[in-house]
C-alpha positions, 0 to 999 in steps of 0.5 A: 304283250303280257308277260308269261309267267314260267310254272317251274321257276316264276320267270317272266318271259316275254319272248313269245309271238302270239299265237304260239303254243309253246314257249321256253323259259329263257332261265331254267329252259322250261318249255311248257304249254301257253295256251291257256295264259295267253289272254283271251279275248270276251266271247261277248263285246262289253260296253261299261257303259251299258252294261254294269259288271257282274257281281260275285253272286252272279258268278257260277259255283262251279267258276268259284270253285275252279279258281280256288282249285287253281290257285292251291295249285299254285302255291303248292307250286310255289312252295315246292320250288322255293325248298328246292332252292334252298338246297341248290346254291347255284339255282337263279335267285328269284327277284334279283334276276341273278341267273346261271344260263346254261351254256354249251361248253365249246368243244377243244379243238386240236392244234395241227401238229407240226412235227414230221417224227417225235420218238424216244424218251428219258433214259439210257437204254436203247431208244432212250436220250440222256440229254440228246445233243446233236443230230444227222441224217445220212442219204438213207433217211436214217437219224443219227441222235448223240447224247450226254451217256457219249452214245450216237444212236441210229434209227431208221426213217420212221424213228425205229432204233438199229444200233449204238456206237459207244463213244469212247471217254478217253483215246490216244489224243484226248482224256476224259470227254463227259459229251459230244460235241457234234455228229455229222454224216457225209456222203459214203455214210461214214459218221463224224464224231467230235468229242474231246477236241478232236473227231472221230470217223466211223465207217458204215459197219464199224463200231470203232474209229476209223481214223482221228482227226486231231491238231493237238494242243488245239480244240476242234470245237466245230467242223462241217462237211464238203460236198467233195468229200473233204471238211472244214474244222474249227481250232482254238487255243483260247487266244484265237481260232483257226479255220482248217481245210481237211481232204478227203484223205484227212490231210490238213491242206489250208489254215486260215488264222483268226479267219470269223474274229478278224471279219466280224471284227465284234467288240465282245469280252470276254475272248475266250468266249466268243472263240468257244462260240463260233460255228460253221456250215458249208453249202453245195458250192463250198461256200462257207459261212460262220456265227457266234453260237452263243445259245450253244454254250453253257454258263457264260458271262459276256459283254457285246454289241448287238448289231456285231453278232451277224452272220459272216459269209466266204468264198470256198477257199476262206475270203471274207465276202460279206455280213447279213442277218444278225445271229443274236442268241443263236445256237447252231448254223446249217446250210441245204447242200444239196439245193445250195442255198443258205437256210435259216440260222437256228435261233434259241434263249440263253434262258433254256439253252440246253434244256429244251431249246432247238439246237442243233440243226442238221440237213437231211440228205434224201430230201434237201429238208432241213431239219432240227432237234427239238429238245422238249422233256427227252423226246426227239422231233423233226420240224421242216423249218418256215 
């Protein structure tokens, strides 16, 4: 078939079944009448054999005088066009076939949102996270957010602020404290506070302490909650630490020395490092388990092996059972209490430590989900962990 020729940009277009009454110019998107450009057979068989071809004499005047008309047409067609292009720089270029098809732009699409709760934003008003830090929630479903103003916030389960408990920066067993080190909740609601190297318990309805947990000069960097009411805390005095067991009356029954260092026996420098790192969880049958939390730390310089950073497991009263699972640049641990098994351990990059990295983790008591803080910009969000 004989190329069409597009009367508003000069196209050729081939794409057209005979017969048909309209086509589209694949370069401007024209749709216009091809009827009468369609070549039409004679109304008459001519044989050049018999017939000799007729003169331009024999031709009508009125068949003149229409070709004329119809070829001014075009080139006033033709002339208008080619001004048109000169003032539109993205129009096809005739001749050379560089052409701008128009395209449908793909609709955005929007990614599901996997957070169960976002609340909160930069500030130290009521609602509001000056560096949040860590995290609980209590058999209620209310969240309990720390931050670096040494406020512990709570809120209800759809992230609607109820109170502050001001932190204080100083007490009779500690001296000016700038964060809190890690919150916890347990069973009767009462809140668990570690800053400055010991741990302060709050009641349900109190906005003072309740009682302290300390073993001065030791620092408590670390503590976890038992299922019968008592809890595990960790010591150090930057030569070795100290796996405490804590009733539920706050008496200190048992002390395991050196208890995460001697069974991950890992090549790591320096000590005092290492020490300031480890972290613990406990899970519904008392199980312990404890990592080096290096994401959880600030600044630090440190040489390691890479397969020594495991995660360590014991017998609820302190026996090395085994190792599993390396813990590289992991920055917290949490155990599902209610279900009772071990949960996956919190992975974070030294890169974004304490900016927007995922520390810490908590375990939410109502559902058996375990939880974690997302720290991007000064929003709280909780994510059901894969």
């Amino acid at each position: 078939m004989e190329p069409l020729i597009c009367p508003q940009c000069g196209g050729q277009i081939t794409d057209y079944s005979p017969g048909q009454a309209f086509a589209t110019c694949g370069y401007c998107g024209t749709r216009f009448l091809i009827e009468n450009q369609i070549p039409q057979a004679p109304a008459y068989a001519y044989d050049p054999q018999t017939e000799p071809p007729r003169q331009l004499s024999e031709i009508s005047p009125q068949a003149i005088a229409g070709i004329v008309t119809v070829g001014t047409f075009a080139l006033l067609l033709i002339a208008v066009f080619s001004g048109l292009r000169k003032h539109d720089e993205g129009s096809p270029t005739f001749g050379s076939y560089n052409v701008n098809k128009a395209t449908s732009t793909p609709k955005a699409t929007t990614a599901p949102d996997p957070n169960l709760l976002s609340f909160g934003g930069k500030g130290t008003g009521n609602g509001l996270f000056q560096d949040a830090n860590s995290i609980a929630v209590d058999k209620l479903g209310r969240i309990y957010v720390s931050d670096d103003s040494l406020r512990v916030q709570q809120f209800d389960d759809k992230g609607q602020y109820l109170k502050t408990i001001q932190v204080p920066s100083k007490g009779a067993n500690y001296n000016k404290a700038r964060t809190i080190d890690k919150i916890a909740v347990d069973a009767d609601n009462k809140l668990y506070v570690a800053v400055g190297g010991v741990v302060l318990v709050y009641g349900e309805q109190s906005t003072e302490p309740i009682r302290t947990l300390q073993v001065a000069p030791d620092y408590i960097q670390d503590f976890a909650l038992r299922s019968d009411g008592g809890l595990l805390m960790i010591s150090d005095n930057d030569k070795i630490e100290t796996l405490l067991f804590v009733n539920k009356a706050g008496k200190i029954t048992k002390r395991i020395e050196g208890f995460h260092t001697d069974a991950a026996d890992a090549a790591v420098s320096p000590k005092e490092t290492a020490l300031a790192a480890i972290r613990l969880a406990v899970d519904g049958a008392g199980n312990i388990f404890s990592v080096y939390a290096f994401g959880d730390l600030g600044n630090y310089s440190l040489d390691y092996n890479r397969e020594d950073l495991v995660i360590l497991r014991y017998s609820p009263e302190g026996k090395f059972v085994n190792k599993f699972a390396q813990s590289m640049l992991s920055c917290g641990i949490a155990v599902d209490i209610k279900a009772g098994f071990m949960c996956q351990m919190v992975p974070a990059w030294r890169s974004i430590a304490r900016t927007a990295n995922v520390c810490p983790v908590s375990t939410d008591w109502k559902t058996s989900v375990l939880l974690r803080l997302i720290k991007i910009t000064t929003h709280t969000s909780f994510r059901k962990m894969p």
